[in-house]
N, C-alpha and C positions, 0 to 999 in steps of 0.2 A: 504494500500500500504506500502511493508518495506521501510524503510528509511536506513536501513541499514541490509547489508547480509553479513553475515562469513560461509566461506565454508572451513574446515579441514586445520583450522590456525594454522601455527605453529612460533614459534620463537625461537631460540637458540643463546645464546648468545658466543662467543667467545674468549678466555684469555688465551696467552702463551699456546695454543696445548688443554685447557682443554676444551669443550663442556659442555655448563649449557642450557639443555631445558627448556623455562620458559613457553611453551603451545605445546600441544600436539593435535593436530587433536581436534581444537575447531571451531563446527558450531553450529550457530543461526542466528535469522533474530528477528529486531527490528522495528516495524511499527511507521507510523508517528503519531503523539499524542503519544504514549505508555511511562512510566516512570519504568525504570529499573534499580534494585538496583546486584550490583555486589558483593558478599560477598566471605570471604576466609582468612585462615591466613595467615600469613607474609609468602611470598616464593610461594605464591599459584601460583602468576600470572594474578592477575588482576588489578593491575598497569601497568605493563606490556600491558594488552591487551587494556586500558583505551589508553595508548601511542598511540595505534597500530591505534585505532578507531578515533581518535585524528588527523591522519598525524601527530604528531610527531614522529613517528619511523616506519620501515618497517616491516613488516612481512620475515619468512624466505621462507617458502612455504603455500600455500596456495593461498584464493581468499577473497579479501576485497572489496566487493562495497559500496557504498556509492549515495546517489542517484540518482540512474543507473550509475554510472562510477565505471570500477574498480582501485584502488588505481595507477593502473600499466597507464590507460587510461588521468591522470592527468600529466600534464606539472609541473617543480616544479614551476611557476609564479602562475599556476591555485590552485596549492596547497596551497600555501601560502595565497591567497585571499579567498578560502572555509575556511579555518582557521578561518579568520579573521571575513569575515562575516553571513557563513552557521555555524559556532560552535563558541559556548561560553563556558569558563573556569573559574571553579570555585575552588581554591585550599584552603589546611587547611590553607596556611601559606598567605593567602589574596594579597600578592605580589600586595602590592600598592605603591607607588612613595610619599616617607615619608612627604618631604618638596612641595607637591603641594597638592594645594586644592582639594577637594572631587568630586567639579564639574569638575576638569580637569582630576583627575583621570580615570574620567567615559566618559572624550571625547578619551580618546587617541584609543581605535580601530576606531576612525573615521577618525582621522589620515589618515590611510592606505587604506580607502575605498573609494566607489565613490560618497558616499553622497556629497555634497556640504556643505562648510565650511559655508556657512549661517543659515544651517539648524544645526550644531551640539548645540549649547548650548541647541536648543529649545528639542531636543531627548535626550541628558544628562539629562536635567531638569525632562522629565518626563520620565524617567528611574529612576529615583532617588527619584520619586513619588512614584511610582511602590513598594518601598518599604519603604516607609513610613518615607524618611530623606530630603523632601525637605526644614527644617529647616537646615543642615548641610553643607548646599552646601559650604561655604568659611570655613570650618574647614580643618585642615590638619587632616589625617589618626591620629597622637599621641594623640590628643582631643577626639579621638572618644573611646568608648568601641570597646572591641574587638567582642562582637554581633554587633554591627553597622558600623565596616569595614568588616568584609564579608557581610552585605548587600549593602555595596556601590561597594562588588567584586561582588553582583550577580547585581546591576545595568549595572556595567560596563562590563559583560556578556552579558549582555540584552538589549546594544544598539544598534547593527546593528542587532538586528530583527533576529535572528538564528533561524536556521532549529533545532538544537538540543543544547543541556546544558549537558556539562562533569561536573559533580561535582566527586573531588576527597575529601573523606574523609574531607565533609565543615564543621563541629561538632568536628572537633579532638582538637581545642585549646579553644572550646569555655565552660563556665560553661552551667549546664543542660538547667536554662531558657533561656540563650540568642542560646542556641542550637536550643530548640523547637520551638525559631520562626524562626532561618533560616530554618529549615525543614518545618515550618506553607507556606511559603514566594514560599520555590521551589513548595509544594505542590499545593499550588495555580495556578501558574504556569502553571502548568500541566493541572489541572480540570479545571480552568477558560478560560487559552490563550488557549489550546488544544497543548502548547508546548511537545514535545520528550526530555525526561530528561535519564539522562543514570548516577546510582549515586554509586562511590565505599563507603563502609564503612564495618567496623567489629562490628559496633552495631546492635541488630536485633530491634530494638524498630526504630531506624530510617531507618534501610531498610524497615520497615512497614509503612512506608507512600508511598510504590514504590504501583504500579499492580503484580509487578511480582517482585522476588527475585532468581538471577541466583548464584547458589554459585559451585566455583573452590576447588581445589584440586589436590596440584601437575602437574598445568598446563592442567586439565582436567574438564570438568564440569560434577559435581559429581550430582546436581540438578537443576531443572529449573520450576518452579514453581509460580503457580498466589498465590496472597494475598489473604487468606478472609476475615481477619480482618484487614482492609484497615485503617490507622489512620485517623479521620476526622481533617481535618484544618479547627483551629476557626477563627472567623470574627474578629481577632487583628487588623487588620489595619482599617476596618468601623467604 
């Protein structure tokens, strides 16, 4: 079943009269389980389209559904709550809350959801399992390596249980090895929870832990293509 359908998406962006197309008549459909790496250089458009797939930003024309609604069919309260807890966000720059601890870091989409505030520590906690920092829980983000604040970003993506995982370019500040295990960490993810990961990057070595590799081109997609050589993620955390 797709989790997500793009039908002849477009977006242009608008400045003092001038017209910048940043996607050009882009369709595809992404099933649930499935892990998708977006690839392209600077200007392609898939940030942009990461935005789009996101509810953070609108498409110009075109048709965005999302599971079974299309983007136009959501209220913005309803938007804002799928956000929150049907999609998780994982960016380079780990955008965590400096001066608060690790565990509080990874409660705050609970915040805004309808879990019950009795039940947050105990889903932080094991979120924070999940990748392998439940020694870090009272560190602030500055104590940590910067491999072990993006996995208290993919924690804190991973607490209300999302239908899908944006990782935007999550390897861009990290050195090789603390790279390979956040790639080890979403990979996992994927094959073991049966999560839908959806992942931007310009390296092809970590777009090969995706299924599939869709790569852009001036706002158009130039390829779309399965993995055959699939990276395997090792048993780092057992």
């Amino acid at each position: 079943m797709s989790l997500i359908e793009v039908k002849n998406l477009e977006k242009t962006f608008h400045d003092e009269k001038v017209e910048t197309p940043a996607l050009r008549g882009v369709s595809f459909d992404v099933d649930e389980g499935e892990f998708l790496a977006i690839m392209g250089p600077s200007g392609s458009g898939k940030s942009t389209l990461l935005h789009t797939l996101g509810f953070l930003d609108r498409q110009t024309k075109g048709e965005y559904k999302f599971d079974g609604k299309t983007i136009d069919e959501y209220s913005d309260d309803e938007l804002a709550k799928a956000r929150n807890e049907k999609m998780g966000f994982i960016f380079q720059t780990f955008n965590l809350l400096r001066r608060t601890s690790v565990l509080e870091n990874v409660k705050l989409p609970l915040l805004y959801s309808s879990v019950p505030e009795s039940a947050w520590e105990e889903k932080a906690r094991k979120a924070l399992d999940s990748v392998g920092l439940s020694h870090r829980l009272h560190h602030e983000p500055s104590q940590l390596s910067g491999g072990e604040r993006q996995r208290v970003a993919i924690a804190r993506a991973l607490v209300n249980n999302p239908k899908v995982i944006f990782a935007d370019e999550p390897t861009g500040n990290l050195d090789s090895k603390s790279g390979k295990t956040v790639m080890e960490i979403i990979q996992k993810l994927n094959e073991e929870e049966g999560r839908t990961v959806i992942l931007i990057t310009h390296e092809t070595y970590t777009a090969e832990h995706a299924q599939r590799i869709m790569k852009l081109l001036e706002g158009e997609i130039e390829s779309d293509i399965k993995v055959d050589h699939r990276h395997k993620a090792d048993d780092f955390l057992k």
